[in-house]
N, C-alpha and C positions, 0 to 999 in steps of 0.2 A: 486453429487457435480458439480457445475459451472464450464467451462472452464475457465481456465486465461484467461484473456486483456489487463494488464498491464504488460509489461518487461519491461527489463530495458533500452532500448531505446524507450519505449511506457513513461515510469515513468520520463526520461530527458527533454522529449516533455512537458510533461505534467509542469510538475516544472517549463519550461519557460512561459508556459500561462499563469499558474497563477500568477507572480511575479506583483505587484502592481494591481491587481484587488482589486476593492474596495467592498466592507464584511461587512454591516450592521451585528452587533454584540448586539442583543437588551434580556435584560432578569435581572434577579437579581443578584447583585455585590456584593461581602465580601472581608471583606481582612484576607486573608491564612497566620498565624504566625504558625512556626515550632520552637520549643525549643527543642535541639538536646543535650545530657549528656549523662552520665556514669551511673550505677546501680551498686555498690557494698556491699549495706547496707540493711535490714531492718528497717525500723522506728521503737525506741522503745517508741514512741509515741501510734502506731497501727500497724497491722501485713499488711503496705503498705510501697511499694518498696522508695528511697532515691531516685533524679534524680538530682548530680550534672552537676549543667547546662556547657556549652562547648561554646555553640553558639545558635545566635538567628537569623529567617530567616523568611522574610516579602515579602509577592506576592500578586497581586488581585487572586482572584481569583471568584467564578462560571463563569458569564457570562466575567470577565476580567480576568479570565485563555483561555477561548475562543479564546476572543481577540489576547490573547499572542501569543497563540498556530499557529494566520493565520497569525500575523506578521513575527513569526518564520521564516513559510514556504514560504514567499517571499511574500504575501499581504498584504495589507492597511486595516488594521480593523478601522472600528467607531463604538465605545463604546458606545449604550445608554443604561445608568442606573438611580438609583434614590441612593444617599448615602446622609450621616448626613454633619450638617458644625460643625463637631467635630474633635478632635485630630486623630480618624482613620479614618476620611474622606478626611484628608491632608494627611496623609502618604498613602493615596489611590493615592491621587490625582499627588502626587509627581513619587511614584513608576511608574503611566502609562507615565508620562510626563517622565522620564527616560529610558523605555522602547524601546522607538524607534516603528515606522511603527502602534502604536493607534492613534488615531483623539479623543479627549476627548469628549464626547457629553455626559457627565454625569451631572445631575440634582444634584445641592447641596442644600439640605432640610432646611431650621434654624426649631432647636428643634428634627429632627429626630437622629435618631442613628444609625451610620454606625454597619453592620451583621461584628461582628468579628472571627474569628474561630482558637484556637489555640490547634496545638496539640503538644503533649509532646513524646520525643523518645527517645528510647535507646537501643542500638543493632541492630538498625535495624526493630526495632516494638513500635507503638503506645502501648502507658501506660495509656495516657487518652488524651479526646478531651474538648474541653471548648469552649460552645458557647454559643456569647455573642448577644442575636438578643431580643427587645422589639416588638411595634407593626409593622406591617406588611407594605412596604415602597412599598404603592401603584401606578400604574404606570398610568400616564393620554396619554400624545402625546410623541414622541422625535425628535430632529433633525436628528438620525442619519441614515432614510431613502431614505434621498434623492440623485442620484447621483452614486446607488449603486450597482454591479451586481449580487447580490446574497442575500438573507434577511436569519437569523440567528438568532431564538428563542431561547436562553435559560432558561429554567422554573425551577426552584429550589422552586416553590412555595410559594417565598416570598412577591408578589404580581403584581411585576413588568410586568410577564403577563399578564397583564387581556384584561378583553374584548375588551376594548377600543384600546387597544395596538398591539390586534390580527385583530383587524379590517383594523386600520392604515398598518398595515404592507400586510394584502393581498389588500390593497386598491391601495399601491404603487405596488407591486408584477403585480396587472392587469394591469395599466396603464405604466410597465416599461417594462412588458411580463418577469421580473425574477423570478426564484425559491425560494418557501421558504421554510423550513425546521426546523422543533422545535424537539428540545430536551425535550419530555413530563415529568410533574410531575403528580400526583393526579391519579382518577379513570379516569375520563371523560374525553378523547380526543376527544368526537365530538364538545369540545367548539374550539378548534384550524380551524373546520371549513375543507376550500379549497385549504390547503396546500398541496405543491406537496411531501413531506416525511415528516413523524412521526416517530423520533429514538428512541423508548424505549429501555431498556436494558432486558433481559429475566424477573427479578421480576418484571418489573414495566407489562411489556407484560403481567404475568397471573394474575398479579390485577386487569386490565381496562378489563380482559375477564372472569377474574374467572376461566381460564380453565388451566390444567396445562401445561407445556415447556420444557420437561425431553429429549423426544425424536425428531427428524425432524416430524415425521408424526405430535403430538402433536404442535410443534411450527406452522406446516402449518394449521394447524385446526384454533390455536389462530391467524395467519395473516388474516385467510378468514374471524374470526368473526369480527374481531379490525375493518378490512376494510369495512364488511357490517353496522358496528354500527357508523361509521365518515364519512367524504365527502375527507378524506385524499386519495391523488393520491397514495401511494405509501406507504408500512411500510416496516425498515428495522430493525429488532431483533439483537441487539450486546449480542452475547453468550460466553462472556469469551473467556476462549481458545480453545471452538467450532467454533469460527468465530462468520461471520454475518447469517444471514438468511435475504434474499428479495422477496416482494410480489407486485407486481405491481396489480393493478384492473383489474379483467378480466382477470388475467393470473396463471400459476403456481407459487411454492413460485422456489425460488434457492437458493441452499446455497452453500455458498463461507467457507473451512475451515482459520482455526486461522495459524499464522506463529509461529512454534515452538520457544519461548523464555524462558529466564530465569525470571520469575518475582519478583519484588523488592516491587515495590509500587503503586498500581491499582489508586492511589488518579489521577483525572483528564483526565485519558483516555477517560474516554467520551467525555470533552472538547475539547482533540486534536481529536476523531472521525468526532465528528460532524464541527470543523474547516475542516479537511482536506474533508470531506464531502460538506460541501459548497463551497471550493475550485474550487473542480472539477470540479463538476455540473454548478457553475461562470464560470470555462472553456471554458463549453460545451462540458463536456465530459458526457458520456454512463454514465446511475446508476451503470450500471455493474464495468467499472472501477474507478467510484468515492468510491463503496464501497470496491475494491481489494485498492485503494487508504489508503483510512480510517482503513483496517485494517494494514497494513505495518506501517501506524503512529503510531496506539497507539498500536501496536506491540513493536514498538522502544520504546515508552514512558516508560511501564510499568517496565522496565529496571533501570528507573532512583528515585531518592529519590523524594520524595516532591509534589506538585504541577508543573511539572516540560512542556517543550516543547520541541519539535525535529526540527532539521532545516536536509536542503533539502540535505546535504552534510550526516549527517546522513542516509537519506531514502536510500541515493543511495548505501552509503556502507553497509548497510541492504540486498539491493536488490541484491547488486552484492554475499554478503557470499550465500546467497538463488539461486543466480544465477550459484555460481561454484558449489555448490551440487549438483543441477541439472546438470551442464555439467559434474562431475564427474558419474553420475549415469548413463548417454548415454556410457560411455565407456567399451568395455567389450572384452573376446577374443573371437575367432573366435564361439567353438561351444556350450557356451550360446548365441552368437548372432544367433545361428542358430534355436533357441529354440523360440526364439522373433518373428523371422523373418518367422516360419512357423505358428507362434500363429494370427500373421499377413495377412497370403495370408488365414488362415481359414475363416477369416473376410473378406475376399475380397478385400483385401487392393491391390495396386498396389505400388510393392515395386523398388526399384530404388537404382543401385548401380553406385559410380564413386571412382577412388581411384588417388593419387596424393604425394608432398611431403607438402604441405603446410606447408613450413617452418618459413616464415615471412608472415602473412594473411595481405594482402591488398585490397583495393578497387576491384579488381578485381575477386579475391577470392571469395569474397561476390557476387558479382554478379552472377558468375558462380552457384553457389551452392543454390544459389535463383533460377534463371535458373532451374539448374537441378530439384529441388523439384515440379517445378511447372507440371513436366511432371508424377510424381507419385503421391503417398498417403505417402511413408515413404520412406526416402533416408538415406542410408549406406554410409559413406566414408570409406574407410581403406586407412591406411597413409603407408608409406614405414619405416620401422625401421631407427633406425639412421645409423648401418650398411650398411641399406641399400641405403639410402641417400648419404653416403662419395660413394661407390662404382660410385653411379649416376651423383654426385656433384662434387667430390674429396675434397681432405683435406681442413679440415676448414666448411666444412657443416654433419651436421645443422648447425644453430644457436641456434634453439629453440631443447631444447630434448624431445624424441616423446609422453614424460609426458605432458609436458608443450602443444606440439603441439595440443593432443589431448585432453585437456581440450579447450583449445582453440578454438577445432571447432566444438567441442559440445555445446560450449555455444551460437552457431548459433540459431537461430532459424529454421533455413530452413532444420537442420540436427538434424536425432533424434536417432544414431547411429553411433557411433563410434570402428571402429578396428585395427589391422594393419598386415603387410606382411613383410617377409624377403626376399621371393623368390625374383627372378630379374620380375616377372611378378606377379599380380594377380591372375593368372587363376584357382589358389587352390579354393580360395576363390570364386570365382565365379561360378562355379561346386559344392560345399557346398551350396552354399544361394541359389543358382536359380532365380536370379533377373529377375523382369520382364522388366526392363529398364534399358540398360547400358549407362554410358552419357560418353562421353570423350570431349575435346577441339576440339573446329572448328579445330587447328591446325593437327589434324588428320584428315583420309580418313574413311571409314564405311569399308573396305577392312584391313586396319591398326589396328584396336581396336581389341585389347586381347580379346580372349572371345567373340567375337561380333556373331563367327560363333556359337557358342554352346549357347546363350542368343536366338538368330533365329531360333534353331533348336527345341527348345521346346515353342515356339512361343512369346516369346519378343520379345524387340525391340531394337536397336542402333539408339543414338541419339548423335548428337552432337552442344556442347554449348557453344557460341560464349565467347570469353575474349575483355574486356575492352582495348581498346588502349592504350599503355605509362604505364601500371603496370605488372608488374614482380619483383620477388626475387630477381633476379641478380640487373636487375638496383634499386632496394630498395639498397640494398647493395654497389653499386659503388657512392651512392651518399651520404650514411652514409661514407665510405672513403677519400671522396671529402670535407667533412665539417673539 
């Protein structure tokens, strides 16, 4: 499995660059109706279920769920499609102009027929779907290329890709130097051409290869044919609650697992994928974290009823539940950490201990313990008990309890280990782990550090690491008094 790239100070950055990037949004357009009822009857008409209706619920949707899905996330989509000048081509028309953050660049056909798609629910499950589509709403030029940083094929196979449309689109892609990216329908992706990603989802993957997609080895087999049979830069596999799987040309595949969620309703995930996918990559961020990107969205999505979108206040509160798991999982007592820590030096790791009250984490904090890491491979803090804090502090400290603390500084990135102390000193602890690196504060001497003589005597080292000017707990504190 892939390393992360995205946390959640990687995932804050990122949500600010994309905010108003403009997201050519080009492919086939329906409008999404949900009629949402009750089931408590048999028909004695025929042995089919009764569905009194409750409510009725109207969205664009393929390539204008796309759309929704980059407005959501802080972009400016432009819609081009091809729909009917019929009564659901106005309530098309109307829904995106209510929307917020689409640019309408929709073709209205006289005589075609907008793709209608209504599905029926109760309990929380599709009963039936009714679609309403005549001939095939072929696609010539659009406006919505121009201007754009990012180009976004959705193919539903109702015609609006075609050739002509895929041309235009890598024509401005060369002349603008942006990424384009289709969402494939059909067998044949090499009519897509020179695009830089092709996101199939696993069935569509072992159709255009024939080969199967059960296992990684098998999905990488089908990445190496899909790529040798297209002029596609780049394939990325959406495997349910596998994750993704990615293949660049001329490289290995990597796969990124799925974010454990509860799922509700799969309609549209792909839409938010490949929105939050073009996003990124519009960024100029890494495939790597456009696709850790893509799956936290339609992680979040598949949670929700409908045709539905996630906005960026979402992702974060996604990232951050994902984020205290992880810092609750760095926390542990002394001797499973000691179990870690020599599973650790067996690998050759160079490991690094410092310990502290980090009672109020500030600016400074962070520096320090970024600092410290950079001097190892793995860094340990142990915190001092609360006990042991009032002894150091006196009454009134902590503030935070060493529950609190120590999720707290596990959810660092620069700390992959968390413990704690009662004694008035470390040095138990330091004798147990046998670190090969002790850090203490500049404000200490190499003569002064606990443990500094026994960390030297089996050939470590004492290091010490500078604190930031102007931050401190106490003065945090006198100046929360002061307000």
């Amino acid at each position: 499995m892939a390393e992360r790239t995205l946390d959640l100070g990687g995932l804050q950055a990122l949500l600010e660059r994309v905010r108003g990037l403009k997201v050519a949004c080009v492919g086939d357009l329906m409008l999404d109706r949900y009629v949402y009822g009750e089931v408590d009857r048999i028909s004695p008409e025929a042995p089919i279920p009764v569905l009194k209706v409750r409510r009725r619920v109207a969205m664009p949707g393929g390539v204008g769920n796309v759309a929704r899905n980059v407005a959501a996330l802080g972009g400016l989509a432009r819609l081009g499609a091809v729909s009917g000048r019929d009564a659901a081509g106005d309530e098309l028309a109307a829904l995106i102009a209510a929307g917020g953050g689409v640019e309408d660049a929709v073709e209205r056909r006289e005589g075609a027929d907008t793709i209608v798609k209504t599905r029926f629910v109760a309990a929380g499950q599709q009963l039936l779907r009714l679609d309403e589509e005549t001939a095939p709403l072929m696609g010539t030029e659009s406006d919505a290329f121009s201007g754009v940083s990012v180009i976004l094929l959705s193919d539903y196979a109702k015609g609006v890709v075609s050739d002509l449309m895929i041309g235009q689109a890598l024509k401005t892609a060369r002349e603008r130097g942006v990424p384009v990216i289709v969402d494939p329908k059909g067998r044949d992706f090499a009519r897509y051409g020179a695009v830089d990603l092709i996101k199939p989802n696993a069935s569509e993957l072992a159709g255009a290869t024939g080969l199967p997609v059960g296992t990684d080895e098998e999905v990488e087999a089908a990445l190496g044919a899909l790529l040798s049979s297209t002029e596609a830069r780049a394939v990325v596999v959406t495997r349910a609650g596998k994750g993704m799987s990615l293949m660049r040309r001329g490289e290995a595949a990597r796969h990124f697992p799925g974010r454990a969620r509860e799922v509700f309703d799969v309609s549209g995930a792909g839409d938010t994928g490949l929105a939050a996918l073009g996003l990124a990559l519009g960024a100029g961020a890494t495939l790597e974290t456009a696709v850790e990107f893509a799956i936290l969205a339609s992680g979040v999505v598949v949670g929700k009823a409908g045709t539905a979108t996630v906005s960026p206040a979402e992702l974060i509160d996604a990232e951050m539940s994902q984020h205290a798991a992880g810092a609750h999982a760095k926390v542990m007592p002394l001797e499973e950490l000691a179990h870690v820590v020599e599973g650790w030096k067996r690998q050759g790791l160079k490991v690094g201990f410092t310990n502290g009250c980090f009672d109020i984490l500030h600016r400074g904090h962070v520096a320090y313990l970024a600092q410290a890491r950079s001097w190892c491979d793995r860094l340990v803090v142990a915190l001092n008990t609360d006990a042991s804090v009032r002894r150091l502090k006196g009454e009134g400290r902590p503030i935070n309890d060493l529950d609190s603390r120590a999720v707290v500084i596990g959810g660092l990135g620069s700390v992959d280990r968390v413990t704690s102390f009662d004694d008035p000193t470390p040095l138990a602890l330091i004798e147990r782990l046998r670190p090969d690196v002790l850090i203490k504060g500049a404000d200490y001497t190499r003569e002064g550090v606990v443990g500094g003589d026994l960390v030297e005597s089996w050939g470590g080292e004492v290091r010490l690491a500078t604190f930031e000017d102007g931050f401190s707990t106490t003065r945090t504190i006198e100046k929360m008094k002061d307000r």
